[in-house]
C-alpha positions as CSV (number, residue, x, y, z in Angstrom):
1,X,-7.6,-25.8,27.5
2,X,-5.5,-23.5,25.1
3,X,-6.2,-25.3,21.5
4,X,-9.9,-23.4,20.0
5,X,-12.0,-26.7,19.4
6,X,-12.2,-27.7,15.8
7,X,-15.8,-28.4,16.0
8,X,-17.0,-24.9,16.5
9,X,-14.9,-23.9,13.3
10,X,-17.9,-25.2,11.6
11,X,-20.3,-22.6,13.0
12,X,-20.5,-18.9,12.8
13,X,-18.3,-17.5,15.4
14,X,-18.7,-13.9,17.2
15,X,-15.3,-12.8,19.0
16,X,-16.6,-10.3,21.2
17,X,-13.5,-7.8,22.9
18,X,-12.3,-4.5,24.3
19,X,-9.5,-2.5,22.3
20,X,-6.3,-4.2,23.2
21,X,-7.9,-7.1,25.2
22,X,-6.5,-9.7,22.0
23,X,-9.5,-10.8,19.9
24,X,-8.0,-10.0,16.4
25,X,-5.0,-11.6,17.5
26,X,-6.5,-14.8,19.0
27,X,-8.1,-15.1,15.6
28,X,-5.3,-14.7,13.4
29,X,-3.7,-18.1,15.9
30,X,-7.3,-19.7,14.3
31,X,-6.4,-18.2,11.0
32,X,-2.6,-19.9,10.7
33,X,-4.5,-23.3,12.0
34,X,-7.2,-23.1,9.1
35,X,-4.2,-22.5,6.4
36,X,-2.1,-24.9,7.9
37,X,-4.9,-27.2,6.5
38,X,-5.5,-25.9,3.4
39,X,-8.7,-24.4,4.3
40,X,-10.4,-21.6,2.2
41,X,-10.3,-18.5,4.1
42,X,-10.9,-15.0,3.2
43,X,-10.9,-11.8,5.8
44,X,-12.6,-8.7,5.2
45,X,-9.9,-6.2,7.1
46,X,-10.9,-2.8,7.8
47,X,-7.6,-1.8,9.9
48,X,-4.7,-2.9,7.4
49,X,-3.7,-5.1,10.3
50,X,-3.7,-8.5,8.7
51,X,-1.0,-8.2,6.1
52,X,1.2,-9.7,8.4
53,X,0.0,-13.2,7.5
54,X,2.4,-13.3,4.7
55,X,5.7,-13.2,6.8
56,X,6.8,-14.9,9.5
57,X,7.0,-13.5,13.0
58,X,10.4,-11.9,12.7
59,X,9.4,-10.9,9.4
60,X,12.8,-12.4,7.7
61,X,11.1,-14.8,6.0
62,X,7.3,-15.5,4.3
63,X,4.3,-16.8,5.5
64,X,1.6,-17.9,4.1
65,X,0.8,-17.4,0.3
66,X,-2.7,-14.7,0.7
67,X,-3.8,-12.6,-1.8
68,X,-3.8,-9.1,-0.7
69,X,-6.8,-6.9,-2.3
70,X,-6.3,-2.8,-1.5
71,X,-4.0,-1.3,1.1
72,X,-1.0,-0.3,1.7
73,X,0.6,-3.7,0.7
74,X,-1.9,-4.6,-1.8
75,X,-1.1,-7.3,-4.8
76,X,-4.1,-6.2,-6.7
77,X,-6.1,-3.0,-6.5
78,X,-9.5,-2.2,-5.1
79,X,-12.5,-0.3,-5.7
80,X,-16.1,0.3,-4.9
81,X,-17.1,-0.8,-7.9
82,X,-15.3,-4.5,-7.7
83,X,-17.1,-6.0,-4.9
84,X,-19.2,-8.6,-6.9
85,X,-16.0,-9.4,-9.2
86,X,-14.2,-10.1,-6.2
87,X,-17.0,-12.6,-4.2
88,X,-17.2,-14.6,-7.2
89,X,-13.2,-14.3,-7.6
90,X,-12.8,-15.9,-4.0
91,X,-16.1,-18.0,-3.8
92,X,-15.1,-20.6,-6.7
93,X,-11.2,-20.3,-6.0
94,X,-9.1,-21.7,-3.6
95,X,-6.9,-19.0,-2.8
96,X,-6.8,-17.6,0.4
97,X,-7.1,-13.5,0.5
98,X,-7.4,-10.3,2.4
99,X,-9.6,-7.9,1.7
100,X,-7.8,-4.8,2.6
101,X,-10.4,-1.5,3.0
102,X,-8.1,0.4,5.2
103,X,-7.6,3.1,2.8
104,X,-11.3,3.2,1.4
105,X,-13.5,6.2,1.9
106,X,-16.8,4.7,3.8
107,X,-19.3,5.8,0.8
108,X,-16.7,3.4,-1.1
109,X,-16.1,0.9,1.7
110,X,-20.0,1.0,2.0
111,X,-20.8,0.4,-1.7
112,X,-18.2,-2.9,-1.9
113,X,-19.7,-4.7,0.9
114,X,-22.9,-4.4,0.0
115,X,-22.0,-5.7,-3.3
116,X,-19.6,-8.2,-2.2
117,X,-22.0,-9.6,0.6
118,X,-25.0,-9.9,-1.8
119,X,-22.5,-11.8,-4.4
120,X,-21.0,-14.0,-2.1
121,X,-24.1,-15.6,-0.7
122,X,-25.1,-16.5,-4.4
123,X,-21.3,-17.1,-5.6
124,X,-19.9,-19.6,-3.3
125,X,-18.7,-23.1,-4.0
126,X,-18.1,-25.0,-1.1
127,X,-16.2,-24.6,2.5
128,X,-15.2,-20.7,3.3
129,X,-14.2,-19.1,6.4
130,X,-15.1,-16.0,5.8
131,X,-13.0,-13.5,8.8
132,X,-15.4,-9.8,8.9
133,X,-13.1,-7.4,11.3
134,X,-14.9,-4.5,13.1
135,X,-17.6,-6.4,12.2
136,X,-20.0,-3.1,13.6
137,X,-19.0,-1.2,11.1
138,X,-20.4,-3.7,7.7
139,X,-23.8,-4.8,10.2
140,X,-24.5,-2.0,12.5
141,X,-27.1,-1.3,15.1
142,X,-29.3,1.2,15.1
143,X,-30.4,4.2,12.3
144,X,-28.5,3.7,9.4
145,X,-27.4,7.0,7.6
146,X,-27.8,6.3,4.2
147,X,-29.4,3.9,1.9
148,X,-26.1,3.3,0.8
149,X,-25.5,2.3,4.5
150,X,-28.9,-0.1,4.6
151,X,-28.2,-2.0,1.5
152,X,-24.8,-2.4,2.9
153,X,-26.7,-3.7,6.8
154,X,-29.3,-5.6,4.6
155,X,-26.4,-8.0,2.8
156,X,-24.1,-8.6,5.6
157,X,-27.4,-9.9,7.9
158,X,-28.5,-12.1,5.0
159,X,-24.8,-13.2,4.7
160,X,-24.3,-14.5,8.4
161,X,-28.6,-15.8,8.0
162,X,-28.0,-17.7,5.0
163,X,-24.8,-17.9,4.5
164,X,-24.0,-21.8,6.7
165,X,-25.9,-23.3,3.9
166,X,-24.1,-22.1,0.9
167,X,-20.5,-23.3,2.9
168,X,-19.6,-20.4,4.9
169,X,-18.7,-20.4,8.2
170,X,-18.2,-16.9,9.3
171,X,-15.7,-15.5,12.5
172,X,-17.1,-11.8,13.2
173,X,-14.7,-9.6,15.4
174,X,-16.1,-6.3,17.4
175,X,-14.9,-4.3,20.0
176,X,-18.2,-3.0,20.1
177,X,-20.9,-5.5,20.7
178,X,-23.5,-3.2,21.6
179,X,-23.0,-1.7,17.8
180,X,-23.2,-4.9,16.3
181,X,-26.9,-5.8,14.7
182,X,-28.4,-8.3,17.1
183,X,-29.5,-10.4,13.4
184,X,-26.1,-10.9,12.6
185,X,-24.7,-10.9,16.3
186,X,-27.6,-13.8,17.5
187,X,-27.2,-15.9,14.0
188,X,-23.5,-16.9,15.4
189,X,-23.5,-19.9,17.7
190,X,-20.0,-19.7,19.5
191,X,-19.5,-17.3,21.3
192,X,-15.8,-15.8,22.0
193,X,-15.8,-13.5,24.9
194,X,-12.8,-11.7,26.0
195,X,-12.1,-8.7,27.8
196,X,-15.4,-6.2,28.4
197,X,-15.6,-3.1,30.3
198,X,-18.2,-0.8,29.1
199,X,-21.7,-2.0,30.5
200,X,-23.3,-2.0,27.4
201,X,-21.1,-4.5,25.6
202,X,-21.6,-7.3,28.3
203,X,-25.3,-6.4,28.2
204,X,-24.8,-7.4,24.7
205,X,-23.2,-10.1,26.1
206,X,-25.9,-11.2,28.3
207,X,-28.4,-10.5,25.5
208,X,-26.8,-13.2,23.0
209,X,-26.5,-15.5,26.3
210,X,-30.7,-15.9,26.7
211,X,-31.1,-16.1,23.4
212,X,-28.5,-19.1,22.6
213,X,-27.4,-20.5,25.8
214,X,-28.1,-21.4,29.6
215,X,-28.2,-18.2,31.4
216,X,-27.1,-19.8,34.7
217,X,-23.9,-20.7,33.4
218,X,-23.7,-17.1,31.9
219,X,-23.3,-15.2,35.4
220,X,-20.3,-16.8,35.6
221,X,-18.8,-15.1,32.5
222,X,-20.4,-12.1,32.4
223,X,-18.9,-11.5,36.0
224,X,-15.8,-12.3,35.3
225,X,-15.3,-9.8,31.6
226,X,-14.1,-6.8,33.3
227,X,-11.6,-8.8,34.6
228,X,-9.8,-10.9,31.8
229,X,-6.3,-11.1,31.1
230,X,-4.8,-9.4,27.1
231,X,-4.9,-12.8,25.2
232,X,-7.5,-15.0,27.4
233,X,-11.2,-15.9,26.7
234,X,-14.1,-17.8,27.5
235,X,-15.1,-20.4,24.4
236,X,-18.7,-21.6,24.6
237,X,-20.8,-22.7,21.8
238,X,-23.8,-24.7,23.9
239,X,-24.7,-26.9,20.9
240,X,-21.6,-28.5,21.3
241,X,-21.5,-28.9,25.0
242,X,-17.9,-26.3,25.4
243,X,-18.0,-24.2,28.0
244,X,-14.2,-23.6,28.4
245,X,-11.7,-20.2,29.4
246,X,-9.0,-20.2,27.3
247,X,-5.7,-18.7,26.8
248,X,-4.4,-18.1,23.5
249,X,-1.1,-19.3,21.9
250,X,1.1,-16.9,20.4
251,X,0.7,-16.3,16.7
252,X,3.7,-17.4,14.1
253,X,3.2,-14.5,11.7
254,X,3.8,-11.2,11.9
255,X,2.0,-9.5,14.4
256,X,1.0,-6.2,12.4
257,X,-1.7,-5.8,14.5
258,X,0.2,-4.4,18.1
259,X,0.6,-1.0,18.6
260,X,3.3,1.3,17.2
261,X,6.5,1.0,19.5
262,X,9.0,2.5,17.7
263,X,10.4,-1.5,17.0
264,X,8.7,-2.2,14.1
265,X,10.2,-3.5,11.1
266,X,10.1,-2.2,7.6
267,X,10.1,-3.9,4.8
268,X,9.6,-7.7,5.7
269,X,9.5,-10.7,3.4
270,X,6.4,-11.7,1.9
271,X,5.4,-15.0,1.1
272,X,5.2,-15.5,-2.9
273,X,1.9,-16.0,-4.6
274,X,0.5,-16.7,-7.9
275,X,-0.5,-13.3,-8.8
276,X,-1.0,-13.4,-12.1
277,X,-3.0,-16.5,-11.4
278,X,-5.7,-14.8,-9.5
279,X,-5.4,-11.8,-11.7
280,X,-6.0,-13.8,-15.0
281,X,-9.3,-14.8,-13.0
282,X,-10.2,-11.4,-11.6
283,X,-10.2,-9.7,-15.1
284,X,-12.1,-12.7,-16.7
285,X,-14.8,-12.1,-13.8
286,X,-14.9,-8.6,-14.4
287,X,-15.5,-8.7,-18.4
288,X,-18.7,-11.1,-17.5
289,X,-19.4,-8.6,-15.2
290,X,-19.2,-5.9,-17.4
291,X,-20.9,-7.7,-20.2
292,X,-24.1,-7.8,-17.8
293,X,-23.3,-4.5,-16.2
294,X,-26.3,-2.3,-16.4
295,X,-24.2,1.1,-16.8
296,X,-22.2,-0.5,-19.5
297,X,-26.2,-1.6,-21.1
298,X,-27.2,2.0,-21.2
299,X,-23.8,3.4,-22.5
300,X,-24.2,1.0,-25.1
301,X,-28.1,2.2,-25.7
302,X,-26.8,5.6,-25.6
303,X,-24.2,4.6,-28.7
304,X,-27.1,2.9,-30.3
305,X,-29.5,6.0,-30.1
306,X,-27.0,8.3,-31.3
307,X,-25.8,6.2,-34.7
308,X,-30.2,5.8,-35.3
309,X,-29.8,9.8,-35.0
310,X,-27.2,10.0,-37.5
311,X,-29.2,7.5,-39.7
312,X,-32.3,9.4,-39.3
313,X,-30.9,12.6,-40.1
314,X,-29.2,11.5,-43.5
315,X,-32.8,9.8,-44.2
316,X,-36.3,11.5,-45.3
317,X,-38.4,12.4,-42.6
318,X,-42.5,13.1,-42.7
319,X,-41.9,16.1,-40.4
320,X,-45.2,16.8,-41.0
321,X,-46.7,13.2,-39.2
322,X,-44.2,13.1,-36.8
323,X,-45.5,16.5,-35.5
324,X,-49.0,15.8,-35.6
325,X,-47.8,12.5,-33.5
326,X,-46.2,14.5,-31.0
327,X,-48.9,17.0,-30.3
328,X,-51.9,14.2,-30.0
329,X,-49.6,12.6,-27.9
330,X,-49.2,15.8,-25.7
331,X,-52.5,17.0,-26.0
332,X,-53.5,13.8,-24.5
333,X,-51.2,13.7,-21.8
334,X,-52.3,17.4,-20.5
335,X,-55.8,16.7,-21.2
336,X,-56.0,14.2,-18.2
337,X,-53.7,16.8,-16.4
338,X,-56.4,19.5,-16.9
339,X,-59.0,16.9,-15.8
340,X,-57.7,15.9,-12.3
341,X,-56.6,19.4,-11.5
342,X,-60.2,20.7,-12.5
343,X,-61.9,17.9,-10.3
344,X,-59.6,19.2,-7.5
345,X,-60.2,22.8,-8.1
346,X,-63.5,23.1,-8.7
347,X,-64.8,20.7,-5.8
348,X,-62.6,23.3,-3.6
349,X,-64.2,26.6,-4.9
350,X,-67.9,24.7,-4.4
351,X,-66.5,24.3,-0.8
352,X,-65.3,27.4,-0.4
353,X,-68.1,29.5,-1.7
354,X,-70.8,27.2,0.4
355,X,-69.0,28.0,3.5
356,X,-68.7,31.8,2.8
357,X,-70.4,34.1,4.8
358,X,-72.8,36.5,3.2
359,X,-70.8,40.2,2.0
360,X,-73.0,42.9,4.0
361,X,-74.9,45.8,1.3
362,X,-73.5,48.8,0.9
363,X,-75.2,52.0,-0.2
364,X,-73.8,54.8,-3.2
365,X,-75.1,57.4,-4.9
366,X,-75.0,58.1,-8.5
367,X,-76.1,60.5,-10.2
368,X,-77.9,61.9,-7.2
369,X,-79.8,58.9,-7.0
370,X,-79.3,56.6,-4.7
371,X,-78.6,53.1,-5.6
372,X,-78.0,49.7,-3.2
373,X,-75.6,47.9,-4.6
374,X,-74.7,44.4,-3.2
375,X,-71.4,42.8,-3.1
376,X,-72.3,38.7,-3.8
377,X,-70.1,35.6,-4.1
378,X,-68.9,33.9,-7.1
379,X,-71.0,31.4,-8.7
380,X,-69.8,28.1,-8.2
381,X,-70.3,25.4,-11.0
382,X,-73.5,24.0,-11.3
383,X,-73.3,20.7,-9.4
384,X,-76.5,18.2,-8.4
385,X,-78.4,19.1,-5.1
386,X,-76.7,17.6,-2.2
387,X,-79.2,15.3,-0.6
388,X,-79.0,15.0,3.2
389,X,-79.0,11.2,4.2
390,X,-78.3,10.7,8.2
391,X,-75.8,14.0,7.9
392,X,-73.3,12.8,5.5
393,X,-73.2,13.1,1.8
394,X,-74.4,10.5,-0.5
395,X,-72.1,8.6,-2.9
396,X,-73.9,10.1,-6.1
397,X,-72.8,13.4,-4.4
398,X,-69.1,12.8,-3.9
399,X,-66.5,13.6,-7.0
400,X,-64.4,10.0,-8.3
401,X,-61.1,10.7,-6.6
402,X,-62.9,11.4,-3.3
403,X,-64.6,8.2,-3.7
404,X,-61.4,6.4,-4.6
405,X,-59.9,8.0,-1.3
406,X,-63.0,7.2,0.7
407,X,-62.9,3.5,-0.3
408,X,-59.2,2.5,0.3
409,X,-60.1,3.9,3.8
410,X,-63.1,2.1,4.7
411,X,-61.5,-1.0,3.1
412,X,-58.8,-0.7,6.1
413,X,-60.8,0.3,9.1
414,X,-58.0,1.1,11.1
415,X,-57.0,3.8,8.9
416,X,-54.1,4.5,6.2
417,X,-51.4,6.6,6.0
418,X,-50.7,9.4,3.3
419,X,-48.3,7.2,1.4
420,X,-50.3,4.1,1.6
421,X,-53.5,5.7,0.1
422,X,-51.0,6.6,-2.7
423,X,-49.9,3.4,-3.6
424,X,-53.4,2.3,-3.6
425,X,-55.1,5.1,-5.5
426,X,-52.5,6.0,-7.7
427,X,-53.0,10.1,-7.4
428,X,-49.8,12.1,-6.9
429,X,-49.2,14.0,-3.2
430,X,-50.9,16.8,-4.1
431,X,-54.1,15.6,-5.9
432,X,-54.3,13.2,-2.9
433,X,-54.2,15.9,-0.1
434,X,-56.7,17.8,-1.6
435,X,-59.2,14.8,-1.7
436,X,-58.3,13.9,1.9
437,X,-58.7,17.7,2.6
438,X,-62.0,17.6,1.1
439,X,-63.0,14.2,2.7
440,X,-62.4,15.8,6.1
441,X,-64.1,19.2,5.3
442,X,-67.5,16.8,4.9
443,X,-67.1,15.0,8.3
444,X,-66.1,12.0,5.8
445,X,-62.5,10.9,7.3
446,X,-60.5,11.7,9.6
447,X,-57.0,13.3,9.9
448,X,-54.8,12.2,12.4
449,X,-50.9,13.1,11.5
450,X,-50.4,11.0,8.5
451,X,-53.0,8.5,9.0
452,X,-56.4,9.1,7.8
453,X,-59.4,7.2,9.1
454,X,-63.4,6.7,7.7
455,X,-65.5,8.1,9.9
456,X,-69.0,6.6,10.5
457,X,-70.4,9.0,8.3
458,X,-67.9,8.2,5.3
459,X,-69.2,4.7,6.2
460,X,-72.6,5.5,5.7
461,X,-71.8,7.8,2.6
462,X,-70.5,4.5,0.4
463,X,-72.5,1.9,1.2
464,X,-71.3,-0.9,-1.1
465,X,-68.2,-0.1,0.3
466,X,-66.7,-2.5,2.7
467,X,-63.6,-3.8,4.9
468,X,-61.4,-6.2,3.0
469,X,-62.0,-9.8,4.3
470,X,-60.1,-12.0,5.9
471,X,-57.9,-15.6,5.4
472,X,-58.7,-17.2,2.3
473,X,-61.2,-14.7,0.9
474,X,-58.5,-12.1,1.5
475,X,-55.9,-14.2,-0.3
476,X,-58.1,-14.5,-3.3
477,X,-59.0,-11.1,-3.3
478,X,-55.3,-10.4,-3.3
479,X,-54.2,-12.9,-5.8
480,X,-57.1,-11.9,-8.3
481,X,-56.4,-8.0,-7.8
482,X,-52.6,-7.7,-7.6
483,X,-50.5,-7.2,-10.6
484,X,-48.2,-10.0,-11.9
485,X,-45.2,-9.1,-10.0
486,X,-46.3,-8.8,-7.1
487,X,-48.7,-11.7,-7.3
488,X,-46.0,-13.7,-7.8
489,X,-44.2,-12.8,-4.8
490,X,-47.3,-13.4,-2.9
491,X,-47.4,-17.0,-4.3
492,X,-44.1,-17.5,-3.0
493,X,-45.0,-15.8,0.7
494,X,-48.3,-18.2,0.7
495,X,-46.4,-21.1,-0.1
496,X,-43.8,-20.9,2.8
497,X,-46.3,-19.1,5.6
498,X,-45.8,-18.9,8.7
499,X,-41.9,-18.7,7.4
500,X,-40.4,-15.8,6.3
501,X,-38.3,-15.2,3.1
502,X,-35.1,-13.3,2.8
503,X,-35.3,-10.7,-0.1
504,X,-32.3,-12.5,-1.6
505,X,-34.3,-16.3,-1.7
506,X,-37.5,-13.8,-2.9
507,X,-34.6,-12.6,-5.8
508,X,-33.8,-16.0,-6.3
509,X,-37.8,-17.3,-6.7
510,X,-38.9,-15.3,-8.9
511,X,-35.8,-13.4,-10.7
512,X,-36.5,-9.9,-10.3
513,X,-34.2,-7.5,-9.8
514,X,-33.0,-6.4,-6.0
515,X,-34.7,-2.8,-7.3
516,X,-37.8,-4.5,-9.2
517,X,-38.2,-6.8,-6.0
518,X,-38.1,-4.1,-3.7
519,X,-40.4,-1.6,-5.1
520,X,-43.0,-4.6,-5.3
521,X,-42.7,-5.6,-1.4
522,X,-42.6,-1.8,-0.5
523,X,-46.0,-1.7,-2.7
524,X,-47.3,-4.8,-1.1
525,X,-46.2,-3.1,2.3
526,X,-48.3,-0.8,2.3
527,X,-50.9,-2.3,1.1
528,X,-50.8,-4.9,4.2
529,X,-50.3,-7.8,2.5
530,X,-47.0,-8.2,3.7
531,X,-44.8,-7.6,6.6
532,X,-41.2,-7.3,7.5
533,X,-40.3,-9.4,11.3
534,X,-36.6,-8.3,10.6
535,X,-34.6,-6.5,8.3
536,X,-33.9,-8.2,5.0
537,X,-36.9,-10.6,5.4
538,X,-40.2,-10.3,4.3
539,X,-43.7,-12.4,5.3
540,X,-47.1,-12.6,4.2
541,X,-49.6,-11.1,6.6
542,X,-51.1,-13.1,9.4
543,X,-54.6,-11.7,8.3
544,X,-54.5,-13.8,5.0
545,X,-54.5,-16.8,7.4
546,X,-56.9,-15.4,10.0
């Protein structure tokens, strides 16, 4: 067999292969079969090796009529900046393009696939087969170096996730399989295996093979990957019953993608296209985009502020109330400043001074007579007496923000980290530490690394205290405690339980923002309301169901 089956072009496809073993060029023979039928396609090209589609294979004449975005042969330009303009150019037009980010920096690259992934899923009208090329390097595995760079991971894995039912149908190339994120790399249900040498790429072979397919049958290809001629392949999507080892036609375009020879030539004919077309389309796009655009909101608040300025200063002012508004407002502010920091301070110098040891006497003279003088310990404030119940200190004894501390932990007996107590409490790193500090001092909590644990003592020490419940009593307590936001997101992660939500379909629920959104689930994360199985997906907690 030597024709790709048809069928699978209506899954995602992963075309897993060694530099030089022929993957990008056995898809570019799918490529010319998809435009000979008019089909949408688009191909995000990372190597500036797919201009060639628009000449023929000599390169005398054109080929096919695709936009070219960026590059070295680019019909229009791009930017970091124009990766939403450009999904929602391509997903509601016809026109097939490449997306050319050869000659991107990766901070750029980065920043326009994370926009144009996140737009695309949401853009999208109909049919699109959407080509990614060293696909590893827009989904990769392992630590991410940036946010940038996980923003970036987060939208191409909801892309391939979601993306069959908003029309796409996306063909990811690697060399690299073992770099490629297993959620994007085990979402695609044909596999395209040509040749592997390196043991970790056929592991990642063998890993997509128990996941999607009979492993039995799987020997036989693993075995034989080391071993595969430039241009053949093994086809096999399982849900369609292929199992087949292919070789695959020669392309009829230009084959830009071989390596320099010496033989190449310059300057071939490009097929025509309607550039001003797409252009006219691109611009309208982008002034939509712009009218929404949140820099272009603030510039425009900025311009605002500064003619109210001007207005204001040819107008009377009452200096006199606008000052006296000012300082109340300020005097307020460091009021509660001085408030927390005394709590703090002075709970430490009551500690401090209760576990000093005595100064010894000293004896001096003056005046001939001798006088003993005796060196003695600061007075601490005057605080009640500390009663002594079982050891530990009573909750009449113990300052607000220690109690406040003391609670959240008892409230999660398996103990909270640093960061989680601060969502919950609300008191900044400092002022936190130097409860927990305190807490630990009185055998209250304690400290393991960042996570911070009631002891049985802290127990005891608040006694109306007591460990959150669980199932529906815990979803109540939730849903009558949590703030609007993130109750609503809660709502949504209730509704769908034991499924999980994408942060996208959690955008599209509730329309927050992606930074709004996230800053609730990262609050509701560490409160344990919700978890993450995967990246890009969030669930409610199995212990509001217990």
């Amino acid at each position: 067999m030597n024709q790709f089956p048809k069928a699978a072009l209506a899954q995602h496809i992963a075309v897993l292969g060694k530099t030089g073993s022929g993957k990008s060029y056995a898809v570019r023979g799918i490529v010319e079969g998809l435009l000979d039928e008019n089909a949408r396609v688009c191909i995000i090209d990372p190597t500036g090796a797919w201009n060639g589609l628009r000449s023929s294979a000599t390169g005398k004449s054109g080929g096919y009529p695709v936009v070219i975005f960026g590059g070295s042969h680019a019909d229009l330009t791009l930017a970091g900046q124009y990766g939403e303009a450009i999904a929602e150019t391509i997903g509601t037009s016809s026109t097939p393009a490449i997306i050319d980010t050869s000659l991107m920096r990766v901070g750029e690259r980065t920043r326009f696939m994370a926009d144009f992934a996140d737009a695309l899923i949401r853009k999208n009208k109909g049919p699109l087969h959407l080509v990614i090329d060293e696909a590893h390097l827009f989904a990769p595995q392992g630590k991410v170096n940036s946010p940038q760079a996980g923003e970036m991971l987060s939208a191409t894995n909801n892309l391939v996730s979601l993306g069959r039912s908003r029309g796409l149908r996306i063909i990811m190339i690697t060399q690299r399989p073992a770099k490629l994120h297993k959620d994007s790399l085990t979402q695609c249900e044909t596999l395209v295996a040509l040749r592997l040498i390196a043991p970790q790429d056929r592991n990642a072979v063998r890993e997509w093979i128990e996941d999607n397919a009979d492993k039995a049958k799987g020997n036989e290809i693993i075995s034989s990957l080391a071993s595969l001629k430039t241009g053949q392949g093994w086809v096999w999507a399982p849900e369609l019953g292929i199992l087949d080892r292919i070789s695959f036609p020669k392309i009829r375009t230009f084959d830009t993608g071989r390596a320099p020879d010496g033989s190449e030539q310059h300057g071939q004919v490009l097929a025509p296209i309607d550039k001003e077309a797409i252009s006219a389309k691109l611009q309208a796009v982008k002034a939509d985009a712009l009218a929404n655009d949140p820099s272009a909101l603030k510039a425009k608040i900025a311009e605002l502020q500064r003619q109210i300025k001007t207005t204001l200063a040819a107008a009377p002012v009452d200096t006199a109330a606008l000052e006296k508004s000012r300082f109340e407002e300020g005097f307020r502010l460091g009021q509660e400043s001085i408030t927390d920091q005394l709590e703090v301070f002075y709970g430490s110098l009551e500690s401090w001074s209760r576990n000093m040891p005595p100064a010894p006497a000293f004896k001096t003279q003056m005046a001939g007579v001798p006088v003993r003088l005796e060196r003695h310990r600061p007075s601490p404030p005057k605080v009640a007496p500390r009663a002594k119940t079982n050891g530990h200190a009573p909750a009449t004894d113990l300052p607000k923000g220690e109690v406040a501390v003391l609670s959240a932990c008892i409230q999660y007996p398996d103990g909270l980290r640093r960061e989680q107590i601060t969502v919950l409490t609300g008191f900044k790193r400092s002022t936190r530490d130097a409860y927990i500090y305190r807490l630990k001092e009185k055998s209250l909590v304690d400290v393991n690394g960042e996570t911070v644990t009631a002891t049985e003592d802290g127990v005891l020490a608040l006694p109306d205290a007591e460990p959150l419940p669980r199932g529906a009593e815990l979803q109540q307590f939730w849903l009558d405690k949590l703030p609007q936001g993130e109750r609503l997101i809660l709502e949504n992660l209730i509704d769908v339980y034991p499924k999980a939500l994408a942060r996208d379909e959690v955008t599209q629920r509730t329309g927050f923002k992606r930074s709004t959104r996230d800053a609730y689930i990262y609050r509701m994360a560490s409160k344990q309301i919700v978890t993450e199985p995967s990246r890009g997906e969030v669930r409610a907690s199995e212990e509001l169901f217990a």
